[in-house]
C-alpha positions in Angstrom: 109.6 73.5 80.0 112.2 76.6 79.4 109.9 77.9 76.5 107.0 78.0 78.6 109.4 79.4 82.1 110.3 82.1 80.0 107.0 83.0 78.7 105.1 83.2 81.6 107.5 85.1 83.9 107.4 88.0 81.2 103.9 87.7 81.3 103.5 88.6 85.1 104.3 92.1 85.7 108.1 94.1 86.6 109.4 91.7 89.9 112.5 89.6 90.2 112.7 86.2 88.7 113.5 82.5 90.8 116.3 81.0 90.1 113.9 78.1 88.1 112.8 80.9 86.0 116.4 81.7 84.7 116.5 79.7 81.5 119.1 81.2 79.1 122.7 79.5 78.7 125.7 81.5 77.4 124.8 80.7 73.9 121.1 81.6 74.4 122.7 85.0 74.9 125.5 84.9 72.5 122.7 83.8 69.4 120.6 86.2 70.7 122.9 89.0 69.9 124.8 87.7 67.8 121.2 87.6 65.2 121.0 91.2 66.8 124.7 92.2 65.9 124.5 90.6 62.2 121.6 92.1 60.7 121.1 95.1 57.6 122.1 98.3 59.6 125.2 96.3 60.4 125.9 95.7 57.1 124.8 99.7 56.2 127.2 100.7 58.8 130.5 99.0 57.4 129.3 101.1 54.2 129.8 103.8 56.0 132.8 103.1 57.7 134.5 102.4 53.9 134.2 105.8 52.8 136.7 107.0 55.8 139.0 104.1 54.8 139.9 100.4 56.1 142.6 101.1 58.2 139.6 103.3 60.0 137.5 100.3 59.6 139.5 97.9 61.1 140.7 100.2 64.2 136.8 100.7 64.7 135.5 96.8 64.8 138.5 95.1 66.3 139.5 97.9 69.0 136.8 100.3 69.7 134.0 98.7 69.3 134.6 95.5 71.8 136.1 97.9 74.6 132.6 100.4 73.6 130.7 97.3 74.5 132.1 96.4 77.7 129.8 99.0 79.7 127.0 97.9 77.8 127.8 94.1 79.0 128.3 95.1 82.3 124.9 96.4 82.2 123.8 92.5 81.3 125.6 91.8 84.7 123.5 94.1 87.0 120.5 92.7 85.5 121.2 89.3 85.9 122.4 89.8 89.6 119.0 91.4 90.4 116.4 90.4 87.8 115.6 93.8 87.0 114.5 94.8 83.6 116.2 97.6 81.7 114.0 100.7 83.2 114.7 99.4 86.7 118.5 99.4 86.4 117.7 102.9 86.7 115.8 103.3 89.4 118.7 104.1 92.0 120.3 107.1 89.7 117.1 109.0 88.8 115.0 107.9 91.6 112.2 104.9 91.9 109.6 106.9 90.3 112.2 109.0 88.2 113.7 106.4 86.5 110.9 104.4 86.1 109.0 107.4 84.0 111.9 108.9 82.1 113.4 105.4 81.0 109.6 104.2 80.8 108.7 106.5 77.9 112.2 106.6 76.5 113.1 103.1 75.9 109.5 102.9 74.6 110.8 105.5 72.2 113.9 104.6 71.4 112.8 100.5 70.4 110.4 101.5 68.3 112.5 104.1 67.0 115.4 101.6 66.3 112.5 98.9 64.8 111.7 101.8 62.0 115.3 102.0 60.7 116.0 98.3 60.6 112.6 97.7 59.0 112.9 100.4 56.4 116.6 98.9 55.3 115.0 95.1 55.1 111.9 96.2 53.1 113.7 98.2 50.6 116.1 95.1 50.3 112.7 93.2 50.4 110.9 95.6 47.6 114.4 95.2 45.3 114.6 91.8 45.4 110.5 91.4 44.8 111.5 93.3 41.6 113.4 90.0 40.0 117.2 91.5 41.2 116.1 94.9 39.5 118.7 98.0 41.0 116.3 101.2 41.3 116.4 104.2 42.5 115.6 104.6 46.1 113.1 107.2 44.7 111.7 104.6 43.0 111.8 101.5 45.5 110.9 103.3 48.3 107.3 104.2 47.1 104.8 101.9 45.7 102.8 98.7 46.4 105.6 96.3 46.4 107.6 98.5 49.7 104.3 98.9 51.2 103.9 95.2 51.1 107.6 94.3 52.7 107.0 96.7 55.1 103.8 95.1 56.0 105.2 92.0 56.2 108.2 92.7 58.2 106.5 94.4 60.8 103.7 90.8 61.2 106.2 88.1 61.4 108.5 90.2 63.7 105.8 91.9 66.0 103.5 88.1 66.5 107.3 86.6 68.0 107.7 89.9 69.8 104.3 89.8 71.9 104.9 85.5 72.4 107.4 86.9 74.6 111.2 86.0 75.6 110.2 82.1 75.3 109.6 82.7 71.8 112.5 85.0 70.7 114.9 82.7 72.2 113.9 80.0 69.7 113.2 82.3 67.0 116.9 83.7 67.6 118.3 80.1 67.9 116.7 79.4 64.5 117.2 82.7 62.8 120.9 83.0 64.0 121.7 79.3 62.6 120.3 80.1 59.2 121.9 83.7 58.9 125.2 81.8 59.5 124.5 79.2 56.3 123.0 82.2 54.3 125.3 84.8 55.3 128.0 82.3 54.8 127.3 82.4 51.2 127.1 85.6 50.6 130.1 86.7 52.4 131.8 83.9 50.4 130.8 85.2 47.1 131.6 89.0 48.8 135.3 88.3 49.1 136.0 85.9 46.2 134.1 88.9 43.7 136.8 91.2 44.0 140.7 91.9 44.4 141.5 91.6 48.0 144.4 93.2 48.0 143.0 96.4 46.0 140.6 96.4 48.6 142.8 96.4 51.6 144.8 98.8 49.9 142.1 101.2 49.5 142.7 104.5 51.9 139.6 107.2 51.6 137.4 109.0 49.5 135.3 112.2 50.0 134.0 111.2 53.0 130.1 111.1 53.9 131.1 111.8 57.5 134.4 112.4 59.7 136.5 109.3 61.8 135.2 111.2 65.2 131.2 111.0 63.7 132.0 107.6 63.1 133.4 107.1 66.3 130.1 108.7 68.0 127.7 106.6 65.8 129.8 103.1 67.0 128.7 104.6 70.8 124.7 105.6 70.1 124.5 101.7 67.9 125.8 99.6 70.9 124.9 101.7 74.2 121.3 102.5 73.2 120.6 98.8 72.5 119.4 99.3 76.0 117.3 95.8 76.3 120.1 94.1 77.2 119.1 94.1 80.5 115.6 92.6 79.6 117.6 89.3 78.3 120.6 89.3 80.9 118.2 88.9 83.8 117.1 85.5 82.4 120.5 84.5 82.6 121.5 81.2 84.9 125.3 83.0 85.5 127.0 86.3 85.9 129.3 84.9 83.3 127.3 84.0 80.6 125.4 87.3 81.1 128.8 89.2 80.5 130.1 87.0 78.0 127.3 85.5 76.2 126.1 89.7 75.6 129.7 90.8 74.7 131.1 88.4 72.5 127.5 88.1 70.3 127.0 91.4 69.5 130.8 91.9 69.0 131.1 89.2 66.6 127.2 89.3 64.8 127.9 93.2 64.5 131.8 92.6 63.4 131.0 90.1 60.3 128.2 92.1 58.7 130.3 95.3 59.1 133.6 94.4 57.3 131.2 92.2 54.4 129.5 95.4 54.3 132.7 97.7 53.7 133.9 94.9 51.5 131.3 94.8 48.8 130.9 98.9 48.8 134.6 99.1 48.5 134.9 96.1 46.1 131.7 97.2 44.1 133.2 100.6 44.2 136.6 100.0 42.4 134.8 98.2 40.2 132.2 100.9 39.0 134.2 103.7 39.9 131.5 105.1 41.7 132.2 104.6 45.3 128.4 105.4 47.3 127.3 104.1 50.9 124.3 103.5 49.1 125.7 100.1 47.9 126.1 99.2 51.3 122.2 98.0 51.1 122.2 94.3 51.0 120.5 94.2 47.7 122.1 96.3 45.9 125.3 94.4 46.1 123.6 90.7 46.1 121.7 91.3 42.9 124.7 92.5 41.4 126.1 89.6 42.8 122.8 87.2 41.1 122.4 85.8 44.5 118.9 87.5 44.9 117.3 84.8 46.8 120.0 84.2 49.5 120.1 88.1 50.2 115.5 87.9 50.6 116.4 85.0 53.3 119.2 87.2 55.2 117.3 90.5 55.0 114.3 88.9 56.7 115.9 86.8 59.2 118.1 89.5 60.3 115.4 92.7 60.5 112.9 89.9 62.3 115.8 88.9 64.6 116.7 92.6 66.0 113.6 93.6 65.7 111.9 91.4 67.5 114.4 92.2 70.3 113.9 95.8 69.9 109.8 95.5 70.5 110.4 93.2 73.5 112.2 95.5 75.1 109.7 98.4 73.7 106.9 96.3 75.9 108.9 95.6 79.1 109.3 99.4 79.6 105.9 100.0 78.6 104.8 97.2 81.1 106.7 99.1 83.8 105.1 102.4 83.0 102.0 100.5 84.3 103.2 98.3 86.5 103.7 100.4 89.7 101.2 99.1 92.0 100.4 95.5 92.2 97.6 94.6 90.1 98.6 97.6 87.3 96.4 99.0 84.6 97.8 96.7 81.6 97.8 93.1 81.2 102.0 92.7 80.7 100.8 90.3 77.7 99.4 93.5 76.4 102.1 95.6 76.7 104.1 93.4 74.0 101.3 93.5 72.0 100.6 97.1 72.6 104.4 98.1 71.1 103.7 95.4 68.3 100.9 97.6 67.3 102.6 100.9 67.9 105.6 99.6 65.3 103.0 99.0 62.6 102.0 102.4 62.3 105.4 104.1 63.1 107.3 101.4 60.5 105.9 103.9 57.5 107.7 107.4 59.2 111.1 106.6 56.9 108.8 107.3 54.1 108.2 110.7 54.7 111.7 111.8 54.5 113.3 112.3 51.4 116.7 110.5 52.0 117.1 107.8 54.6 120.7 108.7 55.4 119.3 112.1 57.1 116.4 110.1 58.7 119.1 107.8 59.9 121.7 110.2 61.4 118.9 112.9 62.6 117.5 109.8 64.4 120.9 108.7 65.7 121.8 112.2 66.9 118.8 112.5 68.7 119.0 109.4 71.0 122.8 109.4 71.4 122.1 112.6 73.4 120.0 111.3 75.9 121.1 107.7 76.3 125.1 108.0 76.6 125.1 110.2 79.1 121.9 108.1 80.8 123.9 104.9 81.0 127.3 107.0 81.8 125.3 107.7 85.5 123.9 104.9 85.9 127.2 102.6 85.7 128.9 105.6 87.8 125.9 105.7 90.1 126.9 102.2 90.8 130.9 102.1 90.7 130.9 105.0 92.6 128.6 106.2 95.0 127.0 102.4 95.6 130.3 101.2 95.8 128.7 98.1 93.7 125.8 97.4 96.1 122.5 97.2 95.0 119.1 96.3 97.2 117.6 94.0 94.4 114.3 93.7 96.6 114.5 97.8 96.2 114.8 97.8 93.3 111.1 97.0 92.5 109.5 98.7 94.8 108.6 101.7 93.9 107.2 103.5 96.8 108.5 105.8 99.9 109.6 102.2 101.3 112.5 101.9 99.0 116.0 102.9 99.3 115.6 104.6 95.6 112.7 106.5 96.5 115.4 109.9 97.4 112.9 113.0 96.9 109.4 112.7 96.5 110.8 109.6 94.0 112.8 111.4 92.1 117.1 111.9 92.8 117.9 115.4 91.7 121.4 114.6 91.6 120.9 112.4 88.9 118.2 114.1 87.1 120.7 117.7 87.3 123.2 115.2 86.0 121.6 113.9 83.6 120.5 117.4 82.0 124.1 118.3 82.5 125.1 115.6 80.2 122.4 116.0 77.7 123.1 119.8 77.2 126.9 118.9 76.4 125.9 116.5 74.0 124.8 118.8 71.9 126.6 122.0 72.9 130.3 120.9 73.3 130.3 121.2 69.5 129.0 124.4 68.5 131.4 125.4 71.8 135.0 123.8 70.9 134.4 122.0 67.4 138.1 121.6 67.2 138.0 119.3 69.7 135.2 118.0 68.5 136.4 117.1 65.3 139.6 115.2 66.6 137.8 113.1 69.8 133.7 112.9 68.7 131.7 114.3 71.3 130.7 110.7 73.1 134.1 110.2 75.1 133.9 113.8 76.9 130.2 113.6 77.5 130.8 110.2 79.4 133.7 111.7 81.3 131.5 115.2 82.2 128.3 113.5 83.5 130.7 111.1 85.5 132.3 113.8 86.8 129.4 115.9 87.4 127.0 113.2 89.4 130.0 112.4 91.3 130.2 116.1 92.6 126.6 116.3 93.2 126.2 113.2 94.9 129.9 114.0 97.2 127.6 118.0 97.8 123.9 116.2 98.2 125.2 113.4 101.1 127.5 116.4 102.7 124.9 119.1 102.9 122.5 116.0 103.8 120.3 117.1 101.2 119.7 114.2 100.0 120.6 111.1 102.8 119.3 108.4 101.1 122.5 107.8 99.1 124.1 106.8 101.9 121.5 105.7 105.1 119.3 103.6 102.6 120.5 103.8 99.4 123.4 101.2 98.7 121.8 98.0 100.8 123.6 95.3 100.9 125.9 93.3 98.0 124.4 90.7 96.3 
């Protein structure tokens, strides 16, 4: 009965859910990110993070990361209060018909953007692995019938579970999250008993690929532009599990395949002599390793796992795009299948460049600078000028009836906000990149776009520009 709840209340268009229709437990939530937290990028990540050192890497996944989280888990909260989707959690910042278009056609970006990257690292672990263990040349891996083929297979399996719908992924992430736990097991096992701990711990830095503060950024644009968080938390059964069940999967999922990650590059990287973040692809370090087989059954159960997550919430914003008026132009079954489709052809774009690492960090860049400064306003939006009031039955409509509606549909604070936000994003380093270079860039765009829809929302309510905020626009608590 929950698989087939869940299934058909995706299946029926952008509204809120009945309580019946809330089927996922804390640990529905924690599996499902933790599957989400432990999969290849994870792992590619903590290769990343060895090159600036481990005392780095350990201030990064046992400080920063859990309190950079926290937002993004709070985020689980509004959606599980209200029902709404992703896209609609911004609907009172940017305006009902703002919000719903901007985050519309960015999340649709952004998923299938994210669903490129982890597919890319899982078929090239796919096309090594197909090779009988064989170590190539990403020049040589990364062209050719056999990565054609793991693509191609990747992007089946994990686009038919996406378009089943949440029903489905909640199994599929029960099941996938189980057996990434005896597999991964292994591996890790065989990670830390392969090399000298204690050289490993000792180990300080090399030439780094990228500065602590880069790192620091990256850790922010991996967790806060996971943004379907809210399509999951909304089918939550408690505030509580929403919070923790989000927080304390992707924490730990994202945690383990980070430090094995570090581990074997560092490990493999003393031994060799050649320290690379290279090695800090799965199958590099398993076929070394001669555990070939374990590392094809953890590369495909974790790209299937995020991925899957990733297309969901690729569809859900597409749905919403069409989903204005009752009766909409797309069949919401369709709109999962429609951004199953899109990932097929868009899964082959890594291809084109001629190193993955500036796909990867070009890509990175390039959301973190719409999307932390996004979810910055609409968490302030909600602290601070909502007070923590929210209309859920506004919420979805979006019409002049709402209390989101503001101007014509649109809230100019936010949007002036927003654009505020993005611009310092990626001019507060050419401006000061001193300052840059010792805090990142993430921490003072958060604090500038807080600070800067705070003001426009304290001038838009005084001049009366803009009365909604505060004659329709907080409603009542929940």
């Amino acid at each position: 009965m929950g698989f087939f709840s869940s299934w058909s209340s995706d299946h029926e268009g952008i509204r809120s859910l009945t309580p019946a229709e809330k089927t996922y437990g804390f640990f529905d939530l924690f599996w499902n990110w933790f599957g989400d937290g432990a999969n290849a990028s994870s792992w590619y990540f903590g290769g990343l993070l060895a090159m600036v050192g481990v005392p780095y890497l350990f201030w990064n996944t046992f400080f920063w990361t859990p309190l950079i989280i926290l937002p993004w888990a709070w985020l689980a909260v509004l959606s599980q209060r209200t029902g709404a989707t992703t896209v609609v959690l911004s609907r009172p910042s940017l305006g009902s018909l703002g919000g719903t278009l901007f985050l519309g056609f960015a999340e649709v970006l952004v998923q299938i953007g994210w669903t490129t990257v982890t597919t890319y690292i899982g078929a090239v672990s796919l096309a090594h692995l197909w090779r009988w263990g064989a170590v190539l040349p990403d020049a040589k891996v990364s062209t050719g019938l056999p990565m054609i083929g793991a693509i191609l297979l990747i992007v089946i399996v994990q686009g038919v579970v996406a378009a089943l719908g949440a029903g489905a992924i909640k199994i599929m992430k029960w099941i996938s999250s189980l057996l990434l736990l005896l597999a991964g097991g292994v591996e890790t096992y065989h990670v830390l008993t392969q090399w000298n701990l204690s050289r490993i711990l000792a180990y300080r830095h090399s030439a780094m690929i990228l500065p602590a503060p880069h790192m620091l950024d990256i850790s922010f644009i991996n967790i806060w532009t996971w943004l379907q968080v809210g399509d999951f938390a909304r089918f939550s059964k408690s505030r509580r599990g929403a919070f923790l069940g989000s927080w304390l999967g992707l924490w730990t999922g994202q945690a383990w395949f980070v430090l094995v990650g570090a581990v074997g590059v560092i490990g493999l990287g003393l031994a060799t002599g050649h320290l690379s973040p290279e090695d800090g692809d799965p199958s590099r370090l398993m076929s070394r390793l001669g555990l070939s087989s374990i590392a094809l059954a953890v590369i495909f159960l974790s790209c299937v796992s995020v991925s899957a997550s990733n297309l969901y919430g690729a569809g859900m914003a597409l749905l919403s795009l069409f989903d204005r008026k009752k009766g909409g132009k797309i069949h919401p079954g369709a709109a999962l299948a429609t951004a199953s489709l899109i990932q097929v052809m868009t899964a082959f774009i890594p291809l084109l460049f001629s190193s993955f690492i500036s796909y990867f960090t070009d890509f990175l860049t390039l959301i973190g600078g719409v999307f932390i400064p996004l979810w910055s306003l609409v968490l302030a939006d909600y602290v601070l000028v909502r007070k923590g009031r929210l209309d859920t039955r506004g919420l979805f409509a979006v019409s002049p009836a709402s209390p989101y509606w503001a101007r014509n549909g649109f809230n100019p604070a936010g949007f002036l906000a927003l654009l505020s936000g993005i611009v310092f994003y990626y001019g507060f380093p050419h401006l000061v990149p001193r300052v840059t270079n010792s805090v990142g860039v993430s921490i003072p765009t958060i604090l500038s776009t807080i600070a800067v829809y705070r003001l426009l929302s304290w001038l838009f309510q005084k001049k009366n520009w803009l009365p909604e905020l505060t004659m329709r626009g907080t409603g009542q608590p929940e």
